[in-house]
PDB file of N, CA, C and O in Angstrom, chain B, residues numbered from 101:
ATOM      1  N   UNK B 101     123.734  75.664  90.595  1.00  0.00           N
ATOM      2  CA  UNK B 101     123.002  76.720  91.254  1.00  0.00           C
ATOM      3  C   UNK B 101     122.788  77.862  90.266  1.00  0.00           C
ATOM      4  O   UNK B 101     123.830  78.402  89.896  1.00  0.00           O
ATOM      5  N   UNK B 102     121.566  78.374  89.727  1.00  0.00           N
ATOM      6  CA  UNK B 102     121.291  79.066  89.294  1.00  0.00           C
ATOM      7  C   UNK B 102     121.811  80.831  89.705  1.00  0.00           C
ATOM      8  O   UNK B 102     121.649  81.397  90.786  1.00  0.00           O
ATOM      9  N   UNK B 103     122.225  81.192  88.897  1.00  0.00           N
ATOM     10  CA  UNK B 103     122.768  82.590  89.044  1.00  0.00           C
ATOM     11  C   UNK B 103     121.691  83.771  89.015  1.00  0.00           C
ATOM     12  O   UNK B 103     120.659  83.663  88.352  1.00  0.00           O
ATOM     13  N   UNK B 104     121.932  84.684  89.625  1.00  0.00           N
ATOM     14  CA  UNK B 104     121.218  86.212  90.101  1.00  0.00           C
ATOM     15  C   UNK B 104     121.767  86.744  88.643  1.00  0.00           C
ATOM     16  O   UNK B 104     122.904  86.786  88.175  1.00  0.00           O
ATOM     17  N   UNK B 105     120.051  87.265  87.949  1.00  0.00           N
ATOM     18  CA  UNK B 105     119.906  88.144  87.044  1.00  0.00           C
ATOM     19  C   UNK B 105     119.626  89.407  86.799  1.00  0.00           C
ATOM     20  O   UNK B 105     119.816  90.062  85.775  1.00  0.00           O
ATOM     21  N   UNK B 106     119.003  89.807  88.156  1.00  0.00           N
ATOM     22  CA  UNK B 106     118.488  90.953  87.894  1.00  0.00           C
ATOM     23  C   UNK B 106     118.128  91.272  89.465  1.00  0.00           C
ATOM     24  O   UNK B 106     117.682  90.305  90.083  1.00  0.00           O
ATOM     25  N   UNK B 107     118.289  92.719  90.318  1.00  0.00           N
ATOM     26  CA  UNK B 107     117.849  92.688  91.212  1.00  0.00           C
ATOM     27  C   UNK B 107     116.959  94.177  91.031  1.00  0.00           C
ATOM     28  O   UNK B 107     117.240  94.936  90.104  1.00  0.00           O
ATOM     29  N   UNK B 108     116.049  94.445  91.850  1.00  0.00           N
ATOM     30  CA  UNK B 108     115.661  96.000  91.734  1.00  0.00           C
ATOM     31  C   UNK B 108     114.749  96.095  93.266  1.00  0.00           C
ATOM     32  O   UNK B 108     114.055  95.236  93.811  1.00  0.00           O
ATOM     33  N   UNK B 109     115.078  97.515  93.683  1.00  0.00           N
ATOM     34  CA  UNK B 109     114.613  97.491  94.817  1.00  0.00           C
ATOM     35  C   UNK B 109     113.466  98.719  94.745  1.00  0.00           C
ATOM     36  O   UNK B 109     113.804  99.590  93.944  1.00  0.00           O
ATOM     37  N   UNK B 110     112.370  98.935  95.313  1.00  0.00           N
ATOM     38  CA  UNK B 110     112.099 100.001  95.278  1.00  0.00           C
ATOM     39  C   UNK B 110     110.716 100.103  96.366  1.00  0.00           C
ATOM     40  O   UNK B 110     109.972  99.164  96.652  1.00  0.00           O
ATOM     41  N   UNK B 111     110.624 101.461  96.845  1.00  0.00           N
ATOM     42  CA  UNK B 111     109.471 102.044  97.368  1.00  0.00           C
ATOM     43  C   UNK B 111     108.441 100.895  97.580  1.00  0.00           C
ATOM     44  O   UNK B 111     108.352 100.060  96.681  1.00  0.00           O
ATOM     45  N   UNK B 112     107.778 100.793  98.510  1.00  0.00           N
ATOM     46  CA  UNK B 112     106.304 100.078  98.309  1.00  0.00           C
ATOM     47  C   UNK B 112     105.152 100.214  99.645  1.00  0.00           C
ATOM     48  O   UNK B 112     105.625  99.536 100.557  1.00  0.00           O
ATOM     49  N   UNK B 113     104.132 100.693  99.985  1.00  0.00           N
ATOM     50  CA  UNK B 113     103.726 100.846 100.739  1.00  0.00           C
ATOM     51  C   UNK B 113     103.875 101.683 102.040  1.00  0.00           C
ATOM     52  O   UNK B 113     103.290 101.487 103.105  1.00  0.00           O
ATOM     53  N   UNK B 114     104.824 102.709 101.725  1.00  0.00           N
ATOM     54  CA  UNK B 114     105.829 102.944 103.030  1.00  0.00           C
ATOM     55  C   UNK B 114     106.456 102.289 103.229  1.00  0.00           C
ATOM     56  O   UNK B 114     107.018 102.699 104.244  1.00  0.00           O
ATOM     57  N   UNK B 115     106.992 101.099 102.869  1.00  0.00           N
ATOM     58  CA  UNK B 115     107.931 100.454 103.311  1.00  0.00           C
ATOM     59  C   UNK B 115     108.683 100.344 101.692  1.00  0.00           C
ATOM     60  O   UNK B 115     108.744 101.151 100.765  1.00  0.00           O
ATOM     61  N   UNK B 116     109.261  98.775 101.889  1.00  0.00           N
ATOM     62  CA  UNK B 116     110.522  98.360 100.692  1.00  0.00           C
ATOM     63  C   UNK B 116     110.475  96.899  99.839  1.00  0.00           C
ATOM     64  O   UNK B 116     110.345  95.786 100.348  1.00  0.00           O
ATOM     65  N   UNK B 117     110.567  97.099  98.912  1.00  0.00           N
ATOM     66  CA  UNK B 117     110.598  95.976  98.131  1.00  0.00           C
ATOM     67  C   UNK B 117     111.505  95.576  97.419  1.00  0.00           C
ATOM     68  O   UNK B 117     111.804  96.319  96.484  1.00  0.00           O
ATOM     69  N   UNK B 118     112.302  94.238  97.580  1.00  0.00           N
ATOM     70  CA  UNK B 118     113.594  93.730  96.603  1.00  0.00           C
ATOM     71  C   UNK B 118     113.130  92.790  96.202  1.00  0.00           C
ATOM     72  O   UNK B 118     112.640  91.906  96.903  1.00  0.00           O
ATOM     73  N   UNK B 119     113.208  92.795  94.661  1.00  0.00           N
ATOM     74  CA  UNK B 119     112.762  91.689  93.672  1.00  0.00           C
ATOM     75  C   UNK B 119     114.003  91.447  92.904  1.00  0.00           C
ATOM     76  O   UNK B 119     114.604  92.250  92.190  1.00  0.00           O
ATOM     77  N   UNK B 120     114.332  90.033  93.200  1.00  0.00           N
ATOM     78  CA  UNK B 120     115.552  89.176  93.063  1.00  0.00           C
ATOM     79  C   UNK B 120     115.702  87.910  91.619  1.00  0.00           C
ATOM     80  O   UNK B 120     115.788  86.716  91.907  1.00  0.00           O
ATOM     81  N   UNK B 121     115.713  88.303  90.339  1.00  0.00           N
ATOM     82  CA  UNK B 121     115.428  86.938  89.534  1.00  0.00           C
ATOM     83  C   UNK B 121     116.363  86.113  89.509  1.00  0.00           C
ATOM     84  O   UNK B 121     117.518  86.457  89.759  1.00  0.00           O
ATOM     85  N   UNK B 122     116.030  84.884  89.206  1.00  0.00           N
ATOM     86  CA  UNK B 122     117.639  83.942  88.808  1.00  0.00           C
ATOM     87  C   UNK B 122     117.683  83.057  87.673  1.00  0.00           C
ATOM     88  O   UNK B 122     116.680  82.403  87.388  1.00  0.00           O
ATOM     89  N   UNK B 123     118.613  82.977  87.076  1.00  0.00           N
ATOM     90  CA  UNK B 123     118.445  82.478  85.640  1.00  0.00           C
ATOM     91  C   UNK B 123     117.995  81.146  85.607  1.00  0.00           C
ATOM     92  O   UNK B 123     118.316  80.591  84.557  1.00  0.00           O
ATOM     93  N   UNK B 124     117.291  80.363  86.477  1.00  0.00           N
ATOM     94  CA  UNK B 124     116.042  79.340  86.304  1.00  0.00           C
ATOM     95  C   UNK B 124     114.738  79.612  85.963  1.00  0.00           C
ATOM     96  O   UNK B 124     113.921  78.692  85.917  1.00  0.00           O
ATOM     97  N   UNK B 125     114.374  80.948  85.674  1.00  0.00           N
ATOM     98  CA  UNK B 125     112.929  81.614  85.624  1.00  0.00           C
ATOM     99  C   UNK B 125     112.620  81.685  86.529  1.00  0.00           C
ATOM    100  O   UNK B 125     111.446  82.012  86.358  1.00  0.00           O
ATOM    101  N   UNK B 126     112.857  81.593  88.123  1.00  0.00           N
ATOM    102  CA  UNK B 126     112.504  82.245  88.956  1.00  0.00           C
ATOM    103  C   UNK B 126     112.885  83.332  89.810  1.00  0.00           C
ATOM    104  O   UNK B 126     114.052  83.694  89.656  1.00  0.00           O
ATOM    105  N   UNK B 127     112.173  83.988  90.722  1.00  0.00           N
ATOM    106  CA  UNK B 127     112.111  85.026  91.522  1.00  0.00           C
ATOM    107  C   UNK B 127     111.819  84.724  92.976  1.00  0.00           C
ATOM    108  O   UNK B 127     111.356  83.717  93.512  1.00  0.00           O
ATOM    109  N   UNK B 128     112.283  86.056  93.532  1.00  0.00           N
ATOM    110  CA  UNK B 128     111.473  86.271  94.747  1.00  0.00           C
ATOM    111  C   UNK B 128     111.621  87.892  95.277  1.00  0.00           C
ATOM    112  O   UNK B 128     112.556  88.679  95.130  1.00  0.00           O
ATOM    113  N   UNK B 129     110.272  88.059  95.970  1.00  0.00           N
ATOM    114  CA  UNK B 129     109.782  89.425  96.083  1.00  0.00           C
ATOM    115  C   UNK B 129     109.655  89.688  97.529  1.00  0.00           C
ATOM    116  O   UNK B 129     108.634  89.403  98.155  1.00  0.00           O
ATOM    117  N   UNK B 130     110.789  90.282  98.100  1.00  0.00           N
ATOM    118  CA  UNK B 130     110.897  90.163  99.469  1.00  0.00           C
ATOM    119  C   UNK B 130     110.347  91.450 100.234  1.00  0.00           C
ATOM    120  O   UNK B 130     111.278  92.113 100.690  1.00  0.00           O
ATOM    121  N   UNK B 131     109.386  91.854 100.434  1.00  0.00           N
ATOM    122  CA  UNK B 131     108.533  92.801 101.173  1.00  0.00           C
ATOM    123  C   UNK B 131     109.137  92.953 102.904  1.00  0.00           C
ATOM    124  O   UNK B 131     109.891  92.204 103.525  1.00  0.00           O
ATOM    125  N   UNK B 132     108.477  94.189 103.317  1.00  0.00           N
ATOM    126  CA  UNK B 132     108.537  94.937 104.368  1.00  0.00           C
ATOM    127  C   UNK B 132     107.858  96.190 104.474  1.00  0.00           C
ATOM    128  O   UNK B 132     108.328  97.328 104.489  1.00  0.00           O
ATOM    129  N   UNK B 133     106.712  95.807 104.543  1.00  0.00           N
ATOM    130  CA  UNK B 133     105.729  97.693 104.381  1.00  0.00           C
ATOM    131  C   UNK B 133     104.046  97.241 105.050  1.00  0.00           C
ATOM    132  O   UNK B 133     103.684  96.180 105.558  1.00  0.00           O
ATOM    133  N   UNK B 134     103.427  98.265 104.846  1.00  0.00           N
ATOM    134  CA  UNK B 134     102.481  98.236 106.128  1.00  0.00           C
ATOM    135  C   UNK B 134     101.140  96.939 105.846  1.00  0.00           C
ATOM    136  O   UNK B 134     100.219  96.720 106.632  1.00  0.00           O
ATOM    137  N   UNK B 135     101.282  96.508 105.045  1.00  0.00           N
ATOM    138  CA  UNK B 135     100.166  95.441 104.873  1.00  0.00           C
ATOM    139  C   UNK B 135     101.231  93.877 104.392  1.00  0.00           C
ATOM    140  O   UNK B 135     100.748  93.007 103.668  1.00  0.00           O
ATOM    141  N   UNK B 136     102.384  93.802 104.834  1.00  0.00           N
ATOM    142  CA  UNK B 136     102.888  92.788 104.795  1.00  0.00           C
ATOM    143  C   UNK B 136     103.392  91.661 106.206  1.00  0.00           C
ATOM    144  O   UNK B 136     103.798  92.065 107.296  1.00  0.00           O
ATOM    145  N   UNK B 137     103.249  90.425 105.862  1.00  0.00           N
ATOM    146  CA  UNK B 137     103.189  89.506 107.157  1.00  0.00           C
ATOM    147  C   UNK B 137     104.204  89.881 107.754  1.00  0.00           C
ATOM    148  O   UNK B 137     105.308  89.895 107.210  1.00  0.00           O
ATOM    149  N   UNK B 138     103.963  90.304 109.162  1.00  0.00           N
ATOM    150  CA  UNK B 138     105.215  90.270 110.267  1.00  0.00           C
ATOM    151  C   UNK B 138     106.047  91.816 110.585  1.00  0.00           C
ATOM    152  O   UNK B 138     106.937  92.073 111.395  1.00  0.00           O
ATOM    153  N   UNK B 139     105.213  92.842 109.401  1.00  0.00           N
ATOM    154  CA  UNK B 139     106.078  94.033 109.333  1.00  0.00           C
ATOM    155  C   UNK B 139     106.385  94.524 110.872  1.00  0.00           C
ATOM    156  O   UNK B 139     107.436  94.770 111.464  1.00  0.00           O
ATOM    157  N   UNK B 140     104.525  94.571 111.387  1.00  0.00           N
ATOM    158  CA  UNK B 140     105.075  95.596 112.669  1.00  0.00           C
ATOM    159  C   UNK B 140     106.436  94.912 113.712  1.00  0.00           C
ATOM    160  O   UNK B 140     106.997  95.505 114.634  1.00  0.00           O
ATOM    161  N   UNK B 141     106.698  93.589 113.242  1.00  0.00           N
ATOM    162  CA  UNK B 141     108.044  92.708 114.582  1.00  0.00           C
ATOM    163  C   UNK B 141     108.895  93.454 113.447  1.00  0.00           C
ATOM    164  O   UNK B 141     109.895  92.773 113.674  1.00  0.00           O
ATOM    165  N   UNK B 142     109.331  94.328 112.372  1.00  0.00           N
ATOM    166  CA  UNK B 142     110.323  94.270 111.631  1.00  0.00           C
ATOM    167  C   UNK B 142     110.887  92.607 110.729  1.00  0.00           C
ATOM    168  O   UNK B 142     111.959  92.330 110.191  1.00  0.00           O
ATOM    169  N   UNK B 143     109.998  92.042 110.850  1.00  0.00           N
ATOM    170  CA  UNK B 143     109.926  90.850 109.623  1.00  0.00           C
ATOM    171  C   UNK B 143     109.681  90.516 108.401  1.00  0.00           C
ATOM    172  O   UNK B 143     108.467  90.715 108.345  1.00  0.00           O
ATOM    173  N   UNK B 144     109.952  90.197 107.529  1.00  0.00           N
ATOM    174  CA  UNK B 144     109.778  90.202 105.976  1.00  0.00           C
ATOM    175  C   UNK B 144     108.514  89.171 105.503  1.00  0.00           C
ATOM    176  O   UNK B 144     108.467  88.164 106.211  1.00  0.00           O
ATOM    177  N   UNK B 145     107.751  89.216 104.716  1.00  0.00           N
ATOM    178  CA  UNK B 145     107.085  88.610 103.765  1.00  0.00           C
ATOM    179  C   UNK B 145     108.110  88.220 102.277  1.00  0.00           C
ATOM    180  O   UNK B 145     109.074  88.920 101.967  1.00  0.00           O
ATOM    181  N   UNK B 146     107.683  87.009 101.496  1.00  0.00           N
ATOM    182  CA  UNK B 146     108.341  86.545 100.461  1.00  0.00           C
ATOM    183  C   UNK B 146     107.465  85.756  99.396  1.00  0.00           C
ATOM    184  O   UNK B 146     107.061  84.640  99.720  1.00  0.00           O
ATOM    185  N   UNK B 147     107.236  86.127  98.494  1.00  0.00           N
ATOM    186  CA  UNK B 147     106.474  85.727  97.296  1.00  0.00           C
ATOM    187  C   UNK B 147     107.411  84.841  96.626  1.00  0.00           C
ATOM    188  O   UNK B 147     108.498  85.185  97.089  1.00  0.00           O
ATOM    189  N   UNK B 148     107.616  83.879  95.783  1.00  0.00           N
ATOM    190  CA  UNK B 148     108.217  83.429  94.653  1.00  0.00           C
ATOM    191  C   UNK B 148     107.319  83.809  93.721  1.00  0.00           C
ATOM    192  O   UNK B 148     106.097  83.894  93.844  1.00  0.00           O
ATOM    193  N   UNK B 149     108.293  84.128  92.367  1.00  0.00           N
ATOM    194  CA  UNK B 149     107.673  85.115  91.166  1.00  0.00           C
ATOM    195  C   UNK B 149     108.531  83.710  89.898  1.00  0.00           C
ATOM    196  O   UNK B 149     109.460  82.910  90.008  1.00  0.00           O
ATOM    197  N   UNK B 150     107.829  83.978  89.120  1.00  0.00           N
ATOM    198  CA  UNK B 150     108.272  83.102  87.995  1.00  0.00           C
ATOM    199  C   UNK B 150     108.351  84.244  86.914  1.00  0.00           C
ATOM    200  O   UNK B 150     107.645  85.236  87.098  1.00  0.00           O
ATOM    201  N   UNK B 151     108.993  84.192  86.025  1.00  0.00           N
ATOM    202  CA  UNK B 151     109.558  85.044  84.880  1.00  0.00           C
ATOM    203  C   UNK B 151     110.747  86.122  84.691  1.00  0.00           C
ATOM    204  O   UNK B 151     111.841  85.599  84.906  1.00  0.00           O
ATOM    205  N   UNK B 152     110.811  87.292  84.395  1.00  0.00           N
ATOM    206  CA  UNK B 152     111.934  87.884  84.783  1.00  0.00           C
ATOM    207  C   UNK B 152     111.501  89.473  84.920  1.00  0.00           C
ATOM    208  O   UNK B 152     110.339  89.824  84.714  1.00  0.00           O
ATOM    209  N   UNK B 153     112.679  90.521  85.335  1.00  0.00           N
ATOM    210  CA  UNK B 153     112.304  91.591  85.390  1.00  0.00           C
ATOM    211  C   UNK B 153     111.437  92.095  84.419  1.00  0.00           C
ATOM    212  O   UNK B 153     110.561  92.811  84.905  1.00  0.00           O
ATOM    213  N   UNK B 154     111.390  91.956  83.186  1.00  0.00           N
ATOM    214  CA  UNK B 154     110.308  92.903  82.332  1.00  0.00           C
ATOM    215  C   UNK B 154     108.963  91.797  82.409  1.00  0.00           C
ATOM    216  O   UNK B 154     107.999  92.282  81.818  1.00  0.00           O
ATOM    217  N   UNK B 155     108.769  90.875  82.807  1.00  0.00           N
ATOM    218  CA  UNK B 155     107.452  90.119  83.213  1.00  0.00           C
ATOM    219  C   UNK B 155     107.389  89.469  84.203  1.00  0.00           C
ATOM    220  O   UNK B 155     108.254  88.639  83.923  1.00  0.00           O
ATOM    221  N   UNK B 156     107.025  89.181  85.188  1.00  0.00           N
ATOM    222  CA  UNK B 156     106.422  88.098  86.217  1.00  0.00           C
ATOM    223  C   UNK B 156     105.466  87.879  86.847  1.00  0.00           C
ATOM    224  O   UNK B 156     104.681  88.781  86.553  1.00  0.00           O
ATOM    225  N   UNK B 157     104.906  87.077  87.720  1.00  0.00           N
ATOM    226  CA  UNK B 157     103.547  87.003  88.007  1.00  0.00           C
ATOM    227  C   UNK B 157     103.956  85.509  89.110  1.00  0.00           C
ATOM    228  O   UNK B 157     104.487  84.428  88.859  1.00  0.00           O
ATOM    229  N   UNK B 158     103.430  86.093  90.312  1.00  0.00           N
ATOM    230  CA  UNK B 158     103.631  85.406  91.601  1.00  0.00           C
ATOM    231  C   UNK B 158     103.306  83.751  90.887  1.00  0.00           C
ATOM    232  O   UNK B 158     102.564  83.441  89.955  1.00  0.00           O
ATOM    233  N   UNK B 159     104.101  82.993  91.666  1.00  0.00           N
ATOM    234  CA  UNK B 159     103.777  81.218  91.232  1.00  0.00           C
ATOM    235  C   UNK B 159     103.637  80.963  92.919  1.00  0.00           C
ATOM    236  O   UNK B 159     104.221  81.421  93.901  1.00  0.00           O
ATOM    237  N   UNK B 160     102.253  79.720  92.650  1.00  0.00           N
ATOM    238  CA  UNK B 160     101.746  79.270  93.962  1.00  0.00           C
ATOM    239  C   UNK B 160     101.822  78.040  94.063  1.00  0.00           C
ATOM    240  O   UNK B 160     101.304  77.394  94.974  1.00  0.00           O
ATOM    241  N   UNK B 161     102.841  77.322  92.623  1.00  0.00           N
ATOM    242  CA  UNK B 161     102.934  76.121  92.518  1.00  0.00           C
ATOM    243  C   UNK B 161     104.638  75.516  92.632  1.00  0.00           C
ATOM    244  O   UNK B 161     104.995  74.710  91.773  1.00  0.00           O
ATOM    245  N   UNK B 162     105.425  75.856  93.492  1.00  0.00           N
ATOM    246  CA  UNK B 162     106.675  75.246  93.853  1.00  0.00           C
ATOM    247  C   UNK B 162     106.663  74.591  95.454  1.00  0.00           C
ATOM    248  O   UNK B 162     105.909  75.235  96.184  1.00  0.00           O
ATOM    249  N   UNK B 163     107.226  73.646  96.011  1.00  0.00           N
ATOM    250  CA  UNK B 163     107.442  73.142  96.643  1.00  0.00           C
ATOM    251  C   UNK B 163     107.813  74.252  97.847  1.00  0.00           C
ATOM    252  O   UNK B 163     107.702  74.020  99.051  1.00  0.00           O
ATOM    253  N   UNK B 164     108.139  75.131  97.430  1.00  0.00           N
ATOM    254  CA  UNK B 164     108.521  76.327  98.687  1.00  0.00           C
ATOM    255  C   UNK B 164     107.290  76.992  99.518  1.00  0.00           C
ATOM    256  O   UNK B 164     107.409  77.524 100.622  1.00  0.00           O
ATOM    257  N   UNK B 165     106.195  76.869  98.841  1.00  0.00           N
ATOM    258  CA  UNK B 165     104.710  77.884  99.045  1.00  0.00           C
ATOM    259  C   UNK B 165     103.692  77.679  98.394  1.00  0.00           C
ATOM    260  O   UNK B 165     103.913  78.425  97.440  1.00  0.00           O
ATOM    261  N   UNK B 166     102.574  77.146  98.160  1.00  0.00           N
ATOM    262  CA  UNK B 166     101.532  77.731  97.388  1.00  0.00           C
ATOM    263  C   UNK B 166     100.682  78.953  97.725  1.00  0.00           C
ATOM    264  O   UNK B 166      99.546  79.150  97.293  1.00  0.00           O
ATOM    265  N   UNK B 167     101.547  79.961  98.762  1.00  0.00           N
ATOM    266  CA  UNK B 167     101.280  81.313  99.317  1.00  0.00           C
ATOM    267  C   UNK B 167     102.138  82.197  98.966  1.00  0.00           C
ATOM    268  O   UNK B 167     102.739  82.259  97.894  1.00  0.00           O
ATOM    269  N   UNK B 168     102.227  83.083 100.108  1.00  0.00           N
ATOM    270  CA  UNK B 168     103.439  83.924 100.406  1.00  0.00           C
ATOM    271  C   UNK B 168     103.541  83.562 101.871  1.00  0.00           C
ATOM    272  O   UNK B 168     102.636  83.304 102.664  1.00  0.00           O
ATOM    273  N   UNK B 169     105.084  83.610 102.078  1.00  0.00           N
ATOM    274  CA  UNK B 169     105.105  83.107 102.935  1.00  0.00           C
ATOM    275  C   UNK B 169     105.862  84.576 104.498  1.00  0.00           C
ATOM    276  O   UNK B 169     106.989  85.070 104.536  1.00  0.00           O
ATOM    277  N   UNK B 170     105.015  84.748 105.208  1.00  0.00           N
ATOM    278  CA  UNK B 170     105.446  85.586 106.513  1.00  0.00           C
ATOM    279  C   UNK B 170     105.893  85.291 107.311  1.00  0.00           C
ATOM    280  O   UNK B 170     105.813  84.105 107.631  1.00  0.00           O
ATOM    281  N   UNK B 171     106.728  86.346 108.202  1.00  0.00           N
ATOM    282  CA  UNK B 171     107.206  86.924 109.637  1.00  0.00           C
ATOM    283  C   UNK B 171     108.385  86.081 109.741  1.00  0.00           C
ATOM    284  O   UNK B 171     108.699  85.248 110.591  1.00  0.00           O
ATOM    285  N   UNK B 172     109.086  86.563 108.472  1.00  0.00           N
ATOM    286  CA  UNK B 172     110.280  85.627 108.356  1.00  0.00           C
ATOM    287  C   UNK B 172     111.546  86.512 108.855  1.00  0.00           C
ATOM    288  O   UNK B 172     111.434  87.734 108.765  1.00  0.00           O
ATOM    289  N   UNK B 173     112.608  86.021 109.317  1.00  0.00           N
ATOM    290  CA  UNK B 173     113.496  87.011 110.026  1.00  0.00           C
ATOM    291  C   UNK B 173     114.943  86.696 108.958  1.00  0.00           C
ATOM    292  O   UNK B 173     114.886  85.966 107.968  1.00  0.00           O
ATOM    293  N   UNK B 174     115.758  87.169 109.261  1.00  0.00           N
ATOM    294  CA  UNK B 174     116.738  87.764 107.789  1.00  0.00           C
ATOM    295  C   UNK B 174     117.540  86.410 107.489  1.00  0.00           C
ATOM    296  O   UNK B 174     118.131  86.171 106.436  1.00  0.00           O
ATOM    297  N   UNK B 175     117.454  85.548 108.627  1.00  0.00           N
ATOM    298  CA  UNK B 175     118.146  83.981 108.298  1.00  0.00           C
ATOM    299  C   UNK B 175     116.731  83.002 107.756  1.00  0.00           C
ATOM    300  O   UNK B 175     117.258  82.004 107.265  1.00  0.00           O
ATOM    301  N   UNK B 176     115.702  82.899 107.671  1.00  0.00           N
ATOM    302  CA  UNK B 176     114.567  82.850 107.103  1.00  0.00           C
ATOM    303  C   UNK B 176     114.549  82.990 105.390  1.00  0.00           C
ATOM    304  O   UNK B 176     114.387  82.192 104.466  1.00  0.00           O
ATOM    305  N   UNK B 177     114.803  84.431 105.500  1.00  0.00           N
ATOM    306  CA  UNK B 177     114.823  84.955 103.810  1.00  0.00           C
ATOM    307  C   UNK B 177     116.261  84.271 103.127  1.00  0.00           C
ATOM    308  O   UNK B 177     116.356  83.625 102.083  1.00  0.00           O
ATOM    309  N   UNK B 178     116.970  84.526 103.773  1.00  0.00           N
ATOM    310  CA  UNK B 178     118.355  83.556 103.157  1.00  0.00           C
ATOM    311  C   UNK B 178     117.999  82.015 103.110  1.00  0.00           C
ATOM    312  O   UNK B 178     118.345  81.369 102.121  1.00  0.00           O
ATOM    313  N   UNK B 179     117.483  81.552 103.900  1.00  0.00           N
ATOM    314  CA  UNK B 179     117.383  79.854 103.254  1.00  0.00           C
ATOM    315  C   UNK B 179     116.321  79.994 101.970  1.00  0.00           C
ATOM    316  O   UNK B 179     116.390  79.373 100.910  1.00  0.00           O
ATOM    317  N   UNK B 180     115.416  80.891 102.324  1.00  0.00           N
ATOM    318  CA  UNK B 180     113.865  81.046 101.156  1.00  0.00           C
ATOM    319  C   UNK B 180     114.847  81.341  99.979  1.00  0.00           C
ATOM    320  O   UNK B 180     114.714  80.787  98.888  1.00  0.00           O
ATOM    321  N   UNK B 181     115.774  82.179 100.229  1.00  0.00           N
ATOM    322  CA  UNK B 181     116.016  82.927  98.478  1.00  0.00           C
ATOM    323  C   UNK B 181     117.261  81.383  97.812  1.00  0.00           C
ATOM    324  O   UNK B 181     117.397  81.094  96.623  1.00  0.00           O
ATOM    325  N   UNK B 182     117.942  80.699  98.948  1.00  0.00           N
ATOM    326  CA  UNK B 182     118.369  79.744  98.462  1.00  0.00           C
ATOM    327  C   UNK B 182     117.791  78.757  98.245  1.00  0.00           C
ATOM    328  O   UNK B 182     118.620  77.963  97.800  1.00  0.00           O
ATOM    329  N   UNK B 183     116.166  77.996  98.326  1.00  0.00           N
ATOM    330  CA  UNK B 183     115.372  77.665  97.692  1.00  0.00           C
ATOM    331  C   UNK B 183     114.873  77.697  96.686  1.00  0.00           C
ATOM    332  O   UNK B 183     114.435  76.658  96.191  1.00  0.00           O
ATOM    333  N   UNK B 184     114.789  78.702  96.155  1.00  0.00           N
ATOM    334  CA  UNK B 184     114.150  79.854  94.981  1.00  0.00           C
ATOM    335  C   UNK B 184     115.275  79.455  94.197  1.00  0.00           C
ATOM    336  O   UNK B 184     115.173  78.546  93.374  1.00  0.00           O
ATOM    337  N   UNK B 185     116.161  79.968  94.363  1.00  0.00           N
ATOM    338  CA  UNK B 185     117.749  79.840  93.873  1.00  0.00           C
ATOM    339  C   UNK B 185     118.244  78.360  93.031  1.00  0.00           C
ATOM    340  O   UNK B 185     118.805  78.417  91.937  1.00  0.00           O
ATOM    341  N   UNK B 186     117.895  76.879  93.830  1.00  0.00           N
ATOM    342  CA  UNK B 186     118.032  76.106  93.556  1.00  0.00           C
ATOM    343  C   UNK B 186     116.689  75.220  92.837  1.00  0.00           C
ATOM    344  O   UNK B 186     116.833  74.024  92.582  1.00  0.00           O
ATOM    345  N   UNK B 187     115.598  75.823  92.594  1.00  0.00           N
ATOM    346  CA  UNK B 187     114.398  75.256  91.758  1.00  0.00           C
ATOM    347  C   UNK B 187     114.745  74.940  90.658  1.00  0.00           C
ATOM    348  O   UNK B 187     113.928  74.473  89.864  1.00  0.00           O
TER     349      UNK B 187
END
């Protein structure tokens, strides 16, 4: 299982953003702000990101998404980030 490299959270839209890398080259970019899937139920949106904190750029090519995926609820984002996790 690939290990957590880097986390950073910050500001985004009025709402919040945690971007999570793991030492497989991947990511994930877990949203909550006003143009993200599911915000107004209080639900998260989730990108997978390929590269690391000083570069990345959303990937639409893993078995998890060729999107982003919405209106995910906090046991949702825990299986997604252990997906991500195990690529």
């Amino acid at each position: 299982m690939s290990a957590i490299t880097d986390v950073v959270v910050r500001s985004l839209h009025g709402g919040v953003q945690t971007i999570i890398f793991f030492e497989n080259g991947y990511g994930a970019s877990i949203v909550q702000h006003s143009g993200s899937y599911g915000h107004q139920d209080g639900l998260f949106e989730i990108a997978v990101l390929i590269g690391n904190k000083d570069e990345f750029d959303l990937c639409y090519t893993t078995e998890i998404t060729n999107d982003v995926l919405g209106y995910l609820n906090n046991e949702d984002v825990a299986e997604t980030i252990e997906r991500i996790r195990e690529l």
